[in-house]
C-alpha positions as CSV (number, residue, x, y, z in Angstrom):
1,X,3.5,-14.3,13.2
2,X,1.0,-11.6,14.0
3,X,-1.7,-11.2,11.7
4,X,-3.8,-7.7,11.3
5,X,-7.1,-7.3,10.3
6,X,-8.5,-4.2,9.1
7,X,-12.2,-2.4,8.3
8,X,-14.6,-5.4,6.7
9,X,-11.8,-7.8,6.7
10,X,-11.6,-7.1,10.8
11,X,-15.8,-7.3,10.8
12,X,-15.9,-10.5,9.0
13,X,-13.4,-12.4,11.3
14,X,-14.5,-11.0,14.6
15,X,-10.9,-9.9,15.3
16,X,-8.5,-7.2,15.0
17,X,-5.5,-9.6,15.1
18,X,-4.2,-13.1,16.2
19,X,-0.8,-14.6,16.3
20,X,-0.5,-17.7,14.2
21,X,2.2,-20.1,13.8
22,X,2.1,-21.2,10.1
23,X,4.0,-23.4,7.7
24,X,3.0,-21.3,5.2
25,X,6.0,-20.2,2.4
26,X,3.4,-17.3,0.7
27,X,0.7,-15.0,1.7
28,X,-1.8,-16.7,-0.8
29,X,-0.5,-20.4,1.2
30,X,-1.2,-18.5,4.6
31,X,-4.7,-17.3,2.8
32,X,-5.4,-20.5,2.0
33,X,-4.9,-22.2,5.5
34,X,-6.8,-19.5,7.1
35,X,-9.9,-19.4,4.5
36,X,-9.8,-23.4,5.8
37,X,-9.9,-22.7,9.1
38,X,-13.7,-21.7,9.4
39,X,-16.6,-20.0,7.4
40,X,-15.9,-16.5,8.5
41,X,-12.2,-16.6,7.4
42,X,-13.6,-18.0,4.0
43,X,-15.7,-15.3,3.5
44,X,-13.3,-13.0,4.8
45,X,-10.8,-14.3,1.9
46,X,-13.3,-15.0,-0.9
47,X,-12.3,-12.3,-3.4
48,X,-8.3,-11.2,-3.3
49,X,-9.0,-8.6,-5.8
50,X,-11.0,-6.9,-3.1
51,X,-7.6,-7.2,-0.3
52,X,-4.4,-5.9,0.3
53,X,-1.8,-7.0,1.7
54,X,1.5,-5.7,3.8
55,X,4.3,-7.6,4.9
56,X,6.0,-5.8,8.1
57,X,4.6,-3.3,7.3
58,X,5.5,-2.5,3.4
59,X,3.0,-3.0,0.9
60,X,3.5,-6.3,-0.8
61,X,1.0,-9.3,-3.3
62,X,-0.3,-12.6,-2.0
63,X,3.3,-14.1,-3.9
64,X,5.0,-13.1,-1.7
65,X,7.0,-15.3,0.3
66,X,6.8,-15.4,3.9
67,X,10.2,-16.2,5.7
68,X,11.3,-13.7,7.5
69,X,8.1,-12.1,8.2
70,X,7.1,-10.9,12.1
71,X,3.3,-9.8,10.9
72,X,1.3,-9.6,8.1
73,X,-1.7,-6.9,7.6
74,X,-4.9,-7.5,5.4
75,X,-7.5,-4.6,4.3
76,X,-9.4,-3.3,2.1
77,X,-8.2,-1.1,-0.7
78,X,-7.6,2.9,0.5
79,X,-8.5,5.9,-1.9
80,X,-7.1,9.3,-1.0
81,X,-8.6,12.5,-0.5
């Protein structure tokens, strides 16, 4: 699965994206084994309320489950203007 990072989430990790095979069955499960991986991930993923999530590229919540999915984006909220 390819896995996108955007804005602070990208600055945090160091990287824009990384493939990762997972066992993961959610995004928050996937969250979880990533925030474990290291301290930047962990800081990366300390406060949910502050990320976003979209599966294949359609808006979805950290429930969701993850079979099926070819990549997974995480940034920051967006405000129009």
């Amino acid at each position: 699965m390819d896995i996108l990072y955007f804005a602070w989430v990208r600055e945090r990790i160091g990287l824009p994206r990384e493939r990762v095979e997972t066992e993961a069955a959610t995004v928050a499960d996937l969250v979880a084994e990533l925030a474990s991986r290291e301290e930047r991930y962990a800081l990366a993923f300390a406060d949910l309320a502050a990320l976003r999530v979209a599966l294949d590229q359609e808006l979805s919540d950290f429930a969701a489950p993850l079979a099926g999915v070819r990549e997974i984006a995480f940034f920051p909220p967006m405000t129009g203007g």
